[in-house]
C-alpha positions in Angstrom: 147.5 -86.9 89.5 145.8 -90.2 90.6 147.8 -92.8 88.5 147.4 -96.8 88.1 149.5 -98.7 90.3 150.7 -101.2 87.9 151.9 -104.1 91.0 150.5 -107.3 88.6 147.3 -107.8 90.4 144.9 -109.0 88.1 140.7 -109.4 88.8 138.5 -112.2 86.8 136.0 -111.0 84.2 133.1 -111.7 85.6 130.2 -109.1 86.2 130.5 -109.5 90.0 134.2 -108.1 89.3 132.9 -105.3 87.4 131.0 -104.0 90.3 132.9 -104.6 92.9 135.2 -102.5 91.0 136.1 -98.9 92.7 137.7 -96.6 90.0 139.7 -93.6 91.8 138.3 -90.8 93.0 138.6 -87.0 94.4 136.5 -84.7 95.7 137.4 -80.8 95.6 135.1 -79.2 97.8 134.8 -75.0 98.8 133.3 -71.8 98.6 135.5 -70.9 95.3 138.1 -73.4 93.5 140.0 -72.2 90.5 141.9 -74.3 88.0 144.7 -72.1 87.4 146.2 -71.4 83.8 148.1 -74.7 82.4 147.3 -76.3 85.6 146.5 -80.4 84.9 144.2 -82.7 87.0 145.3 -86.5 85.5 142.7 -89.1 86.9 142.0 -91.8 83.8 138.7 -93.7 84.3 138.4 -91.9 87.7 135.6 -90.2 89.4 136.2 -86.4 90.3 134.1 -84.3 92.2 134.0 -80.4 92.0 131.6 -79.2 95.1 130.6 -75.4 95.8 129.8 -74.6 99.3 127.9 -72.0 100.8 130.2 -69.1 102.0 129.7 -67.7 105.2 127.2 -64.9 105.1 127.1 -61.1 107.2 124.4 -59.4 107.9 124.4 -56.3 105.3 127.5 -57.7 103.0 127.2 -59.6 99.8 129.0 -63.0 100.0 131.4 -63.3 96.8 130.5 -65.6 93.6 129.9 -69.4 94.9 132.1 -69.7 91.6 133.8 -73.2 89.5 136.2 -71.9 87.4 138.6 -73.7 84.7 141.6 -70.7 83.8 142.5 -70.7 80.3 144.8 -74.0 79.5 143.4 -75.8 82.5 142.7 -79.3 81.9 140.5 -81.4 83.8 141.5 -85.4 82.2 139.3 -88.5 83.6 139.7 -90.4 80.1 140.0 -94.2 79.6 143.5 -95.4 78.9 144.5 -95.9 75.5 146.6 -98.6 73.8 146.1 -100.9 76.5 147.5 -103.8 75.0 146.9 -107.3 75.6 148.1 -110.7 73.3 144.9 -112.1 71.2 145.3 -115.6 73.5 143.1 -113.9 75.9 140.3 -114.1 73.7 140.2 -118.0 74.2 139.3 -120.3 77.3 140.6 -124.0 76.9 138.4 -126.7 78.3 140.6 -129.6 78.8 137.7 -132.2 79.2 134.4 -131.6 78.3 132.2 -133.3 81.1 128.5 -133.5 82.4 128.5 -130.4 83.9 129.6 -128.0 80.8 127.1 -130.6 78.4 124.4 -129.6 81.2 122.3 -127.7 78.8 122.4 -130.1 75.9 121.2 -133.3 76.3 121.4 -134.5 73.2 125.2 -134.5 73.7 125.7 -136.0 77.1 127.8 -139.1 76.7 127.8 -138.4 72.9 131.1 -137.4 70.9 132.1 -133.9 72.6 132.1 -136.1 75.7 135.7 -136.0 77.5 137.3 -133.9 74.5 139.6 -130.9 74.3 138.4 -127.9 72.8 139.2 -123.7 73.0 136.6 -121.5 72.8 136.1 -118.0 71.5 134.5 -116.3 74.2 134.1 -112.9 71.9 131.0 -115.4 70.5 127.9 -115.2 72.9 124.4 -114.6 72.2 121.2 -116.1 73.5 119.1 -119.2 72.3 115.6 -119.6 71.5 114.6 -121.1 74.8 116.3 -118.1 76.4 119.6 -119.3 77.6 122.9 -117.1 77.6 125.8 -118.9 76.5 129.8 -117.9 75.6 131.9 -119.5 73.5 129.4 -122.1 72.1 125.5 -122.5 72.6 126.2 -126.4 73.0 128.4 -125.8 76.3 128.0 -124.6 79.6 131.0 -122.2 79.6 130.3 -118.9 80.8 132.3 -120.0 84.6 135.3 -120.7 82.2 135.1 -116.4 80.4 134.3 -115.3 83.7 137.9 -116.7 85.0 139.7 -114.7 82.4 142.1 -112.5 84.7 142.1 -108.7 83.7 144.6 -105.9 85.4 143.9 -102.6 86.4 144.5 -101.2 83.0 141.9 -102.9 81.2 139.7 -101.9 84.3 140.5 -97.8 83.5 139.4 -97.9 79.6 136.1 -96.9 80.2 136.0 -92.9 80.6 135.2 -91.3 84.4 133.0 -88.9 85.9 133.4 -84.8 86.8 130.6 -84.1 88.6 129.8 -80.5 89.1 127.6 -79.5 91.9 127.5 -75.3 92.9 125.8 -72.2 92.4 128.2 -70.9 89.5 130.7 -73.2 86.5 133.1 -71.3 84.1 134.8 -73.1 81.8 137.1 -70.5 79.7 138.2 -71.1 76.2 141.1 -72.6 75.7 140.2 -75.3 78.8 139.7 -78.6 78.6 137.4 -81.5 79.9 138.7 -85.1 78.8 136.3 -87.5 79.2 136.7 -89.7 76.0 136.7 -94.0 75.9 140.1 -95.6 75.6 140.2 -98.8 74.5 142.3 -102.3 74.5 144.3 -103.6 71.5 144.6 -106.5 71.0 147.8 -107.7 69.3 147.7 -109.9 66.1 148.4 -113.7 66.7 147.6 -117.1 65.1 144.6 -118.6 66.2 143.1 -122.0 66.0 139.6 -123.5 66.4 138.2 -126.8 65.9 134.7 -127.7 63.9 132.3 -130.3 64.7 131.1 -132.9 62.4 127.2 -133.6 62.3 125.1 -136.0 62.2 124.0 -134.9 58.6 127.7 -135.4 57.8 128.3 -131.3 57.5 130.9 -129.9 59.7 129.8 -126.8 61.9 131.8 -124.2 64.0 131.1 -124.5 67.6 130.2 -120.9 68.0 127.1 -121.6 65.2 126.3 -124.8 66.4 122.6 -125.6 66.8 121.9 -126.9 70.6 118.5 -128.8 68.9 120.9 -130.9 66.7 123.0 -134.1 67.7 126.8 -134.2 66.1 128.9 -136.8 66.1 132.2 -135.7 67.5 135.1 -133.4 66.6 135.6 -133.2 63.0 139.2 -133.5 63.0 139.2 -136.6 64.5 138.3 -140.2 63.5 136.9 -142.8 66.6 136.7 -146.8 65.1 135.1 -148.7 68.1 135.3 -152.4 68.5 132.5 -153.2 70.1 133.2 -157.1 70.0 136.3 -156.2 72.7 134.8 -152.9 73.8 138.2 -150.9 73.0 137.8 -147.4 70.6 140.5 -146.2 68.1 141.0 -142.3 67.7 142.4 -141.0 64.9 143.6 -137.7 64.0 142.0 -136.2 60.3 143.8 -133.4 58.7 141.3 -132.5 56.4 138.8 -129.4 57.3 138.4 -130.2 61.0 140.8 -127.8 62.4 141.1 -123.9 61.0 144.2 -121.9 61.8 144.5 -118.9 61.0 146.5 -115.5 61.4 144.1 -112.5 63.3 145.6 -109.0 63.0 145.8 -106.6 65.2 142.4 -104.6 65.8 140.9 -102.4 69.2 137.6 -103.1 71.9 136.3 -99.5 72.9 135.2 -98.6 76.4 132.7 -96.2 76.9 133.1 -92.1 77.3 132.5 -90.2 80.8 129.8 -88.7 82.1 129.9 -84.7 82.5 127.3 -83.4 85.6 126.7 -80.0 86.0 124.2 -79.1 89.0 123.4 -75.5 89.5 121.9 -74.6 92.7 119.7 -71.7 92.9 120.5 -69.4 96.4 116.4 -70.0 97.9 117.4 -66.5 100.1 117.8 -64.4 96.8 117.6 -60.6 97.8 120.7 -58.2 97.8 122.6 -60.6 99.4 121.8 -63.6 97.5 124.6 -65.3 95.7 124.5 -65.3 91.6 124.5 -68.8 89.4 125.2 -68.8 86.4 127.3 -71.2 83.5 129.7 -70.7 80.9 130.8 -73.3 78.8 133.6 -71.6 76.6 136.2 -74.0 76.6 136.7 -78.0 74.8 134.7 -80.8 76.1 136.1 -84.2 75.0 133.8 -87.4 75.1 134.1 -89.5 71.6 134.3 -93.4 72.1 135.6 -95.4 69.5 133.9 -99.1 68.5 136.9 -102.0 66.9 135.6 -104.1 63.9 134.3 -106.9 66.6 131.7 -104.7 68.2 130.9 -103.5 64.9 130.0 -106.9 64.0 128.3 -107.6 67.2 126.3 -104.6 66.9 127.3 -103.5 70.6 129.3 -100.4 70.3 130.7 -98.5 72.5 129.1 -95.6 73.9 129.8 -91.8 73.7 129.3 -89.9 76.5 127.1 -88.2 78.7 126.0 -84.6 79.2 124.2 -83.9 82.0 122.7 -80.4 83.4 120.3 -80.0 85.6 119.0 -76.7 88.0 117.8 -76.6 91.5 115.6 -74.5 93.1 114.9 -72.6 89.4 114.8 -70.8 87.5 117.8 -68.2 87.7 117.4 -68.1 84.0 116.0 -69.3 80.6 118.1 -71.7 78.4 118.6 -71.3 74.6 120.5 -73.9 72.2 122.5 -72.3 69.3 125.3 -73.2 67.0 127.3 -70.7 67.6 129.8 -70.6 70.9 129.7 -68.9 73.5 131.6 -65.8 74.1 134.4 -66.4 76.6 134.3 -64.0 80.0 135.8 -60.7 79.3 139.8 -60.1 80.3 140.8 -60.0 83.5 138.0 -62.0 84.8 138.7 -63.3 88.0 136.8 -65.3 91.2 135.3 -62.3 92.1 134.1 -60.8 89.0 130.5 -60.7 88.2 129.5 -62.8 85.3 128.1 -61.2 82.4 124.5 -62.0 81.6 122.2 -62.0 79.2 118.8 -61.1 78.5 116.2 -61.6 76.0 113.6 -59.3 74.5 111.0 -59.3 77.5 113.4 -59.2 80.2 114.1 -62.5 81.4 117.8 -63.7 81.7 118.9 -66.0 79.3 121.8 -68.4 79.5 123.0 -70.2 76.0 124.5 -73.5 75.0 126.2 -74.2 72.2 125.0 -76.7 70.3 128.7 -76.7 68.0 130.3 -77.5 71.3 128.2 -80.2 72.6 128.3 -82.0 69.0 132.3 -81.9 68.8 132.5 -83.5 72.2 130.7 -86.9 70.8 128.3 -87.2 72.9 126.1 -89.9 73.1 123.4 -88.5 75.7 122.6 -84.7 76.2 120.1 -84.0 79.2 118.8 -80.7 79.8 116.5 -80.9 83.3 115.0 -77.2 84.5 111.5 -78.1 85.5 111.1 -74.3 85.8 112.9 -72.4 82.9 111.7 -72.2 79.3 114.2 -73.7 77.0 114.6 -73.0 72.9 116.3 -74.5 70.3 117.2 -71.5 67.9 116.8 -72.1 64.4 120.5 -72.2 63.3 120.9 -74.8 66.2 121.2 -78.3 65.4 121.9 -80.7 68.1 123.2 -84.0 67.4 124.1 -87.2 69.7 125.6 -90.3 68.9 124.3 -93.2 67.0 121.8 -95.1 69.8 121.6 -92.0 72.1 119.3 -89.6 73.4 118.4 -85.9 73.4 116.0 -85.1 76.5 114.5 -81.6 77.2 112.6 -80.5 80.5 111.4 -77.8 81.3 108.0 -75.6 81.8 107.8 -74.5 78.3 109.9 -75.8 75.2 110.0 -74.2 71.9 112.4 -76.0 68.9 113.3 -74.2 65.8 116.1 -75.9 65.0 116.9 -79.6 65.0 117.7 -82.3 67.3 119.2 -85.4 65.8 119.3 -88.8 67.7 119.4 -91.7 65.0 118.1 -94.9 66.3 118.4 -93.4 69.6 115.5 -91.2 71.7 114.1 -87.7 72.4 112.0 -86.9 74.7 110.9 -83.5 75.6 108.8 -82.6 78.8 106.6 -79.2 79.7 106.1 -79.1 83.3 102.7 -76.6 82.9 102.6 -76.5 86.5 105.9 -74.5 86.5 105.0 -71.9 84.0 103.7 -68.7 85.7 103.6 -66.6 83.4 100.1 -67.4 81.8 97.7 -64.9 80.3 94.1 -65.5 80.0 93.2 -68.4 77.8 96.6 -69.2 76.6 97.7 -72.6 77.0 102.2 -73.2 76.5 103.8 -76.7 76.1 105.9 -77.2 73.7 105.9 -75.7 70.4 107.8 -77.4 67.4 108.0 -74.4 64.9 107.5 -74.9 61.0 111.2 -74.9 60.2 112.0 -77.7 62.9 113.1 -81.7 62.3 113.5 -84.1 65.0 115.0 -87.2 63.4 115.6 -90.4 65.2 115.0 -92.2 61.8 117.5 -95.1 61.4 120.8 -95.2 59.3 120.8 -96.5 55.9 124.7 -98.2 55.4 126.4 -100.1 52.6 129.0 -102.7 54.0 128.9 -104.3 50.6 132.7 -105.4 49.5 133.9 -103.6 52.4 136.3 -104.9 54.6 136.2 -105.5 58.2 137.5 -102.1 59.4 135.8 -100.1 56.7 132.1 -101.6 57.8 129.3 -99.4 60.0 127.3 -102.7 61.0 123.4 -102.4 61.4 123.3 -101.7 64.9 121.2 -98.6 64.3 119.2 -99.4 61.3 115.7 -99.2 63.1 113.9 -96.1 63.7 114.2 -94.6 67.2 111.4 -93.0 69.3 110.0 -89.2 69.5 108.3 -88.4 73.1 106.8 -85.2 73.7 104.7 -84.7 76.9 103.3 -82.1 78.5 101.6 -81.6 82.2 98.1 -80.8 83.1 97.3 -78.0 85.8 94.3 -76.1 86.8 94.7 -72.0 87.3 92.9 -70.1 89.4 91.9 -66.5 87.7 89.7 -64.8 89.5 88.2 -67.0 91.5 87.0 -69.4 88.7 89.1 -72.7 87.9 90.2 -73.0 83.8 92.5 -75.4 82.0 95.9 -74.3 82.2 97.3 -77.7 80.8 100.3 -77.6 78.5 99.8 -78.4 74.6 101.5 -79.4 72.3 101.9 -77.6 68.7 103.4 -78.8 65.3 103.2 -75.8 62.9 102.8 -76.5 59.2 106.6 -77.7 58.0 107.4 -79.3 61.4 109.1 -82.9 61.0 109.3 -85.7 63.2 111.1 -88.5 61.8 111.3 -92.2 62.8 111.7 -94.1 59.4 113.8 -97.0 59.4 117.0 -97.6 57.5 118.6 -100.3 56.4 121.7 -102.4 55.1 123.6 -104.2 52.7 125.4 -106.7 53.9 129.1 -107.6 53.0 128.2 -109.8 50.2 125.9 -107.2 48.9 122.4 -109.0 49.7 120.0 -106.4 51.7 119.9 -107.7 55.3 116.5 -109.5 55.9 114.9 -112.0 58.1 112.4 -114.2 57.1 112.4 -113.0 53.7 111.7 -109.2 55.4 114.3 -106.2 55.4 115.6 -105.0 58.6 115.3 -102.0 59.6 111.7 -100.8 61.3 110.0 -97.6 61.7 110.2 -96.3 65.3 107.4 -95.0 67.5 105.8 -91.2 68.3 104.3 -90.9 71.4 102.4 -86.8 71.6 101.3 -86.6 75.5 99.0 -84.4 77.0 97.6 -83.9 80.6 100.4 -86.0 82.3 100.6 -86.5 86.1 102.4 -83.3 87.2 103.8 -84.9 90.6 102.7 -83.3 93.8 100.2 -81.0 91.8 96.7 -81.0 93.7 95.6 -79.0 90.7 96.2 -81.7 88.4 93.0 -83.0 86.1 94.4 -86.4 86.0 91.8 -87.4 88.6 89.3 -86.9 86.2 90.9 -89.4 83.6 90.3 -93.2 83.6 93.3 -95.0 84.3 93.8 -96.7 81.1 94.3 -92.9 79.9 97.7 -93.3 81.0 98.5 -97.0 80.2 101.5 -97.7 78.3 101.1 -99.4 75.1 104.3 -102.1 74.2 103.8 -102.4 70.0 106.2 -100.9 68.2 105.9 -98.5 65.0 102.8 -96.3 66.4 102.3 -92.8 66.5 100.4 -91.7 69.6 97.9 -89.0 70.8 96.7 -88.5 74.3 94.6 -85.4 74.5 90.9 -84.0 74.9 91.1 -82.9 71.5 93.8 -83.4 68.5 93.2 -80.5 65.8 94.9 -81.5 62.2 94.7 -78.1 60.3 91.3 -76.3 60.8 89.3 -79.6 61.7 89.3 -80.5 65.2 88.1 -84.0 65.9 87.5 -85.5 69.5 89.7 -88.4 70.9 91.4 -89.2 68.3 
């Protein structure tokens, strides 16, 4: 266990603090580890790493497994904290006298009414104004030195989940083991709070969070000033009426993010008889849901769920295939030196599957899949689905979806490396095939908030339409002596969807959120790629293509094509 020492030292809140901030850490590093059954590794917010080695080798022998494993009941915990609680006064900074330097930014106000006053801000209100600026608190004051003083302790700096980063030939995680990655999160204790409102020169009062920088106001609204001028002496007096609001604010949470879960499978590059087997199994519970409190909601920055990360080197040792259903735990009496069992598909190749049920209970906000060299699928019963804002990405040499991969408001991008896929007959071209039962969907959410109450609302942080990416390399084969295209394409059979409609709110009040008279909520962007610079590839055809072939193109709401020809049904047509 690697455990916060809890000794009161405290660190500001500024961003400099955040990364100069060192979470704990481990490193378990050998030819074999095992977790044994029950065993517990306790590090919240920390980084653990999980290293394979190479095991000395004999001339004739077989080295045993290079082999990860989790033992039924082992848990592996680098979660946030939870419950970390702190009183609601840390939400508010106190300027004692407002001065030239915090009125820097608004001229307007420079000697004016806020000049020399008292005032406590709410530094859970920032945003940016129209000429650009960043402010905290209030877009009339220059207070961002006065949040970034805020003193936090270690335990608000562990809410965020860690890492367990996985680098080896071989991973087995049993049923019935455990990976804890999840957000924890800070609550905030209810409390009475008090702000004071400004009083305009149009005679309205304003809160100092909505203030408008491009307006002058005259001074605090709860206060009255009667100047003499004849004998240069002002009168202040104190108004009861609307210029101060106090009020009671319950008790609510602030989220961190989830973890990050790295696998890295290393191929053995000596292979032979006495090559050392890789291979993954993920049979057991992966844990990494974050958890967003009714302020991020309404700020529309939510927390975010975790990441997934696999990736192969040297490939392929095997073919990948999403599926719903789980995969089947390793046999009894499995042990460190026990073979894993394989699998294989129809035409021989080795197949390794991922279960598409387990990566959706974990919460997930970010599922990466990176085997430049292995075909992936997507079976048709599997449907993959990340969090809100997040992203599905595929790479491989050939990809082929029947199912469906769900990122609302978020990203997927799939990648066919054609320069990786050897196994080409004559004339044939592979990419990535999206089948006619198949739906990728990064369309935005449609949500009602109306008459809802704070903790009951889903915001419109994800309302707009996310992006669809699929791309695929271009490569030149040699058969026979003669050059031909061997570039990957890209196929949408008949029934295929790809969907990047917008969504769209009602508000609390019940009005449709719009702006400018305009609902919110736009369409998002499909980009299909073709003949893409495969890096390193002398055999590429990209330097046949003009440059602006490959330019990016910033406008939103498009959908894209980038090949020599684009064929819609039985009617080919030419750079379209």
């Amino acid at each position: 266990m690697i455990l916060p020492e809890r000794d009161g030292e405290t660190t500001t809140s500024a961003p400099s603090a955040d990364k100069a901030f060192q979470p704990p850490s481990a490193t378990l590093a050998g030819a074999q580890i095992r977790f044994q059954e029950n065993s517990l590794v306790l590090m919240p917010g920390a980084k653990l790493d999980l290293v394979g080695m190479d095991v000395l080798r004999q001339a004739g022998v077989k080295p045993p497994p290079g082999r990860i494993l989790l033992e039924h009941g082992a848990t592996l915990n680098v979660a946030g904290l939870t419950d970390v609680q702190r009183p609601m006064s840390d939400n508010y900074v106190t300027i004692e006298r407002i001065g030239e330097n915090e009125l820097a930014d608004s001229p307007l106000l420079r000697g004016g009414g806020l000049f020399r006053q008292k005032v406590q801000l709410d530094i859970r209100e920032h945003g940016v104004t129209d000429d650009g600026r960043a402010w905290v608190g209030s877009p009339l004051l220059n207070a961002a030195g006065y949040a970034d003083q805020v003193p936090r302790k270690i335990d608000q700096m562990l809410v965020d989940g860690g890492s367990i980063n996985v680098i080896g030939r071989e991973f087995v995680a049993r049923s019935g083991s455990t990976m804890e990655l999840g957000a924890g999160y800070v609550h905030y204790l209810g409390g009475m709070v008090e702000s004071r409102r400004l009083l305009g020169a149009d005679g309205r009062r304003y809160s100092l969070a909505d203030a408008d920088p491009s307006q002058n106001y005259l001074g605090l609204a709860d206060a009255y000033t009667l100047d003499h001028q004849r004998w240069d002496v002002q009168e202040v007096f104190a108004s009861p009426l609307g210029g101060r609001e106090r009020r009671y604010e319950s008790d609510y949470l602030e989220g961190g993010d989830a973890g990050t879960l790295s696998i890295r499978l290393k191929q053995d590059a000596s292979g032979g008889a006495n090559g050392v087997e890789s291979g993954l199994l993920l049979a057991g519970d992966i844990h990494a849901e974050a958890e967003s409190g009714r302020h991020q909601i309404e700020r529309g920055e939510l927390a975010r769920g975790g990441v997934f990360k696999l990736s192969v080197d040297n490939g392929p040792f095997t073919d990948w295939r999403l599926q719903s259903a789980r995969s089947e735990d390793a046999p009894a009496g499995f042990g460190m030196n026990t073979a894993l069992p394989q699998q294989f598909s129809a035409d021989g190749s080795r197949v390794t599957t991922l279960s598409t049920q387990l990566l959706n209970a974990a919460g997930f906000g970010t599922v990466e899949l990176n085997d430049p060299r292995a075909h992936i699928e997507v079976a048709a019963d599997a449907q993959l689905q990340v969090q809100a804002g997040g992203r599905i990405a595929l790479s491989g040499s050939r990809i082929n979806v029947d199912g469906g991969l769900q990122a609302e408001s978020g990203d997927i991008v799939l990648s066919a490396a054609a320069e990786f896929d050897n196994q080409l007959e004559a004339g044939e071209r592979r990419g990535i095939t999206v089948g006619s039962g198949a739906r990728l969907s990064t369309r935005g959410q449609w949500v009602n908030d109306g008459d809802r109450i704070a903790e009951q609302r889903s915001g419109g942080a994800n309302i707009d339409g996310g992006s669809i990416r699929l791309s695929t390399t271009s490569r030149l084969q040699n058969s026979g002596g003669e050059l031909r295209d061997a570039s990957g394409a890209i196929v949408l059979e008949r029934g295929a969807v790809l969907d990047v409609s917008g969504g769209g709110r009602i508000l609390p009040d019940g009005r449709l959120a719009q702006k400018d008279g305009v609902p919110l909520g736009r369409g998002g962007d499909i980009a299909l790629l073709t003949y893409q610079p495969a890096a390193g590839d002398e055999n590429s055809l990209n330097g046949n293509l003009p440059a602006s072939f490959h330019a990016a193109d910033g406008e939103a709401g498009q959908l894209r094509f980038q090949d020599a020809t684009v064929r819609a049904g039985a009617s080919p047509a030419a750079g379209v």
